[in-house]
C-alpha positions in Angstrom: 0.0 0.0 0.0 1.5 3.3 -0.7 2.0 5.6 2.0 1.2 8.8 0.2 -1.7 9.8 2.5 -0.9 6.8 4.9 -0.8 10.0 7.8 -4.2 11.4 6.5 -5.6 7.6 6.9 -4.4 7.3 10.4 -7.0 10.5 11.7 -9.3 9.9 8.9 -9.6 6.4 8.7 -9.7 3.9 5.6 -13.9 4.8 4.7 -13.2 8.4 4.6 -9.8 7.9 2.4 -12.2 5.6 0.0 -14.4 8.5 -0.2 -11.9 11.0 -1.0 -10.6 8.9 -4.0 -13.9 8.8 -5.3 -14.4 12.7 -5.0 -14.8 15.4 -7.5 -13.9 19.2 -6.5 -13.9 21.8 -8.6 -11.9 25.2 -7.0 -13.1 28.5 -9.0 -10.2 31.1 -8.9 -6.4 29.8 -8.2 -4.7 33.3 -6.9 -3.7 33.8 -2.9 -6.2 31.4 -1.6 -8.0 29.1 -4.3 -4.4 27.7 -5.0 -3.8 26.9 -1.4 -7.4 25.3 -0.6 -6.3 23.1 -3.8 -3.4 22.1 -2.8 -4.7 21.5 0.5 -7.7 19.3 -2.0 -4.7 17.6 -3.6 -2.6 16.4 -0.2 -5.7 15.1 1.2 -6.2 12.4 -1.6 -9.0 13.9 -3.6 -9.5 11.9 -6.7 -10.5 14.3 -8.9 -10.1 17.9 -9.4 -11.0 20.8 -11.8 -9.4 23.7 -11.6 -10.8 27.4 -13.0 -8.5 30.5 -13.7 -7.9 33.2 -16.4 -5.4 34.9 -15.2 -1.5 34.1 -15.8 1.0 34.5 -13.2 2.4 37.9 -12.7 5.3 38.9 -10.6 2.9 40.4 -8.1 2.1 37.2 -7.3 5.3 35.8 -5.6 4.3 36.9 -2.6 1.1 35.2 -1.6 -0.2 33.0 -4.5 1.3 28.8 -4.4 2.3 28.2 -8.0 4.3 31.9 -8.6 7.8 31.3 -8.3 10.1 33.1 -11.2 9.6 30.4 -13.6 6.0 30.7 -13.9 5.8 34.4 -14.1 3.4 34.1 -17.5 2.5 30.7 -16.9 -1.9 30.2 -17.1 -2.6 29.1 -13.3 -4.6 26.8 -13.7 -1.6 24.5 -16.2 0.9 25.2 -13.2 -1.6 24.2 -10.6 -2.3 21.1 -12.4 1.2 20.2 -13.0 1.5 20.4 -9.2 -1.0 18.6 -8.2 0.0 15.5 -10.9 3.2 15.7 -8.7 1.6 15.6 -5.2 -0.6 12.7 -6.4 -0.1 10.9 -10.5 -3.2 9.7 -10.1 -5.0 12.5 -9.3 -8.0 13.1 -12.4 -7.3 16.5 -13.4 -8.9 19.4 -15.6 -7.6 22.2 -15.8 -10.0 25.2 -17.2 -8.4 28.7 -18.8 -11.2 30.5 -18.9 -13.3 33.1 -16.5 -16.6 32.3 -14.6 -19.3 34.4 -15.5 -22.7 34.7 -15.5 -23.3 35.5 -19.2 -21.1 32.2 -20.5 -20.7 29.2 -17.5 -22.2 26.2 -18.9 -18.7 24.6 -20.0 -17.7 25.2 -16.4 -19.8 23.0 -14.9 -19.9 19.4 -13.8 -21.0 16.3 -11.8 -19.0 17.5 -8.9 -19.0 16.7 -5.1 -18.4 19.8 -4.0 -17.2 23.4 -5.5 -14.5 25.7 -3.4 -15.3 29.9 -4.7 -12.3 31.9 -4.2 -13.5 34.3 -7.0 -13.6 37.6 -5.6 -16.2 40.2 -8.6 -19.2 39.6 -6.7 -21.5 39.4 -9.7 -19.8 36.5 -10.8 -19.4 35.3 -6.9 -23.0 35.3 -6.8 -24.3 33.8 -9.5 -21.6 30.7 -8.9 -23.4 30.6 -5.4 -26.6 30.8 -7.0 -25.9 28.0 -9.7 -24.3 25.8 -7.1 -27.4 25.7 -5.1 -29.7 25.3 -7.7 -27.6 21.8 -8.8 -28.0 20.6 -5.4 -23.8 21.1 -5.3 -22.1 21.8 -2.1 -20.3 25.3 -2.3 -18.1 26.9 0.5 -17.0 30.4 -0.5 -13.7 32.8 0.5 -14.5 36.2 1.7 -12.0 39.0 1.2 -8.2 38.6 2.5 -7.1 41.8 1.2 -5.5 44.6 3.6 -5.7 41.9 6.4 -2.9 41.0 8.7 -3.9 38.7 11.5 -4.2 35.2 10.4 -5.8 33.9 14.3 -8.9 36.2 13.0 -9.9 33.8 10.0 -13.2 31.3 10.9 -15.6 29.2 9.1 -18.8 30.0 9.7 -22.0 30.7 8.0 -22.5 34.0 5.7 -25.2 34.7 8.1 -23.3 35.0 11.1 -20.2 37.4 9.4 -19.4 40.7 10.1 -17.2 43.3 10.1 -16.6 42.6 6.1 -16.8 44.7 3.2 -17.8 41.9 0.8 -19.7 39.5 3.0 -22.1 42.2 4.1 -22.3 42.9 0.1 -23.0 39.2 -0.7 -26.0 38.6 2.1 -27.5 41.8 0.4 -26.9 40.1 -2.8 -27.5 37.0 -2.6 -30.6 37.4 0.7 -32.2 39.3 -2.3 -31.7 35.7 -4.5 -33.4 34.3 -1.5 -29.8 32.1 -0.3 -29.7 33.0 3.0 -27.5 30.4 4.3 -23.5 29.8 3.4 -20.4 28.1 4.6 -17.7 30.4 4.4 -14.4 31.5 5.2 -14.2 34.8 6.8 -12.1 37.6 9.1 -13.7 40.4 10.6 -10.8 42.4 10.6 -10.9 45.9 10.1 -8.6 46.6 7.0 -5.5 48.0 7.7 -4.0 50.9 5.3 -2.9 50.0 2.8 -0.7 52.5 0.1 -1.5 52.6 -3.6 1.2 51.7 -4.8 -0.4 49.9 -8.2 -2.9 51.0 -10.8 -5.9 49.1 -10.7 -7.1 47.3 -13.6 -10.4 48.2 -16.1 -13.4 48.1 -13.3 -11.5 48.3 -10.4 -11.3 51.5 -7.5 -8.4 49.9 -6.2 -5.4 47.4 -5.9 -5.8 45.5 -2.2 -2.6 45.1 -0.2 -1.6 41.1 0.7 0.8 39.5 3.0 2.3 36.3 2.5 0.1 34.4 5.5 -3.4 35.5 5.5 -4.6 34.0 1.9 -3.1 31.2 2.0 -4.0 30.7 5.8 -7.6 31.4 4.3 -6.9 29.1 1.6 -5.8 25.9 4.2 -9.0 26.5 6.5 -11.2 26.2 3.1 -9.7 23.3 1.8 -9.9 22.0 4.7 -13.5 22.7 5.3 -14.2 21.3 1.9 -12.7 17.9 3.0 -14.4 17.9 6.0 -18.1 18.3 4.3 -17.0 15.4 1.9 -16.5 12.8 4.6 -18.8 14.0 7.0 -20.0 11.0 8.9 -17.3 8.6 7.7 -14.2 9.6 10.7 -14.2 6.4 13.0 -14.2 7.0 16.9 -11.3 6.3 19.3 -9.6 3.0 18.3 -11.5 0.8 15.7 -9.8 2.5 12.7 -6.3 1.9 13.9 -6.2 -1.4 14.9 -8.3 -2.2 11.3 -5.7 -0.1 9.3 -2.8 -2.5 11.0 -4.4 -5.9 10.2 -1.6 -7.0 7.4 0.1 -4.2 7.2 3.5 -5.5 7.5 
């Protein structure tokens, strides 16, 4: 038996590994926490993943975002995700998607997934993803912002309903409370944003470029992925001792 998740198997036990293998996730938007909540999708054994980004790596990026090192700088996100995650796990079923979500042009986006992860942050396209997700009957956890934040410990899970102290998640329970989706798993800080200099033109559409530190996205990102695995095997972790003593039986 290979002992690539042998260490996630020893908390999770053998029925929630199973179901892992067998699982589909598809994670919308690979920048400072999409590409960590898939990697964090990867290293737990998911079986199968699709992955969603227009965007090429820019030098901007190095700081915060998993795939941008120097050799990517140009590199689509979603190909150099991929190519990590064949490396984490070969066997890993993977589909990588250059292309943006939006509301006007999605059908080629979707699939017969297990569960979606939304770390898009135009809240037009945010909320229709939500919208759509629910609609399928597809389990969807959502990233709220990480910009101009700086304390990590101040990150939760939680439902939309119970945020505050957010920019865009008191934006997206007008938006999507209005859609009649009142209800939300998502990762959040309260925060209040902390100054942050412009130092960088903002693209077409855009007031403003947010500030980023190398340990609050991808903190954000971990605590989704994670989130994501737990809702996949939700019921399946074995109490106290009966998973260990099976997973020994002829392991030699």
């Amino acid at each position: 038996m290979s002992e690539r998740f042998l260490r996630n198997e020893m908390l999770l036990g053998p029925a929630a590994m199973e179901k892992l293998a067998r699982s589909h996730v598809c994670v919308v938007g690979l920048g400072g926490v999409g590409s960590w909540a898939a990697e964090t999708l990867a290293r737990s054994g998911v079986g199968e993943l699709t992955l969603i980004d227009s965007d090429e790596y820019g030098e901007s990026n190095i700081n915060r975002q998993l795939g941008a090192v120097t050799s990517t700088v140009g590199v689509p996100k979603a190909e150099a995700m991929a190519a990590r995650v064949l490396d984490i796990n070969p066997v890993c079923v993977i589909h990588p998607i250059i292309g943006k979500y939006d509301r006007g042009d999605n059908e080629r986006f979707w699939g017969h997934y297990d569960c979606l992860v939304d770390c898009i942050d135009l809240v037009a396209c945010k909320v229709d993803l939500i919208c759509q997700a629910q609609a399928r009957g597809i389990p969807i956890l959502s990233a709220l912002g990480t910009g101009n934040k700086l304390d990590p410990s101040r990150l939760e899970v939680t439902d939309l309903s119970k945020t505050y102290g957010c920019p865009l998640a008191r934006v997206m329970r007008r938006e999507l409370g209005r859609r009649g989706v009142r209800h939300l798993k998502v990762v959040y800080s309260p925060e209040e944003p902390a100054y942050c200099a412009p130092l960088e033109a903002p693209p077409p559409g855009r007031r403003s470029v947010p500030g980023s530190v190398p340990w609050v996205p991808p903190a954000a990102g971990l605590l989704l992925g994670g989130a994501a695995v737990m809702e996949l095997i939700e019921g399946l972790i074995p109490e106290k001792e009966t998973h260990i003593t099976s997973g020994l039986k002829g392991r030699k």
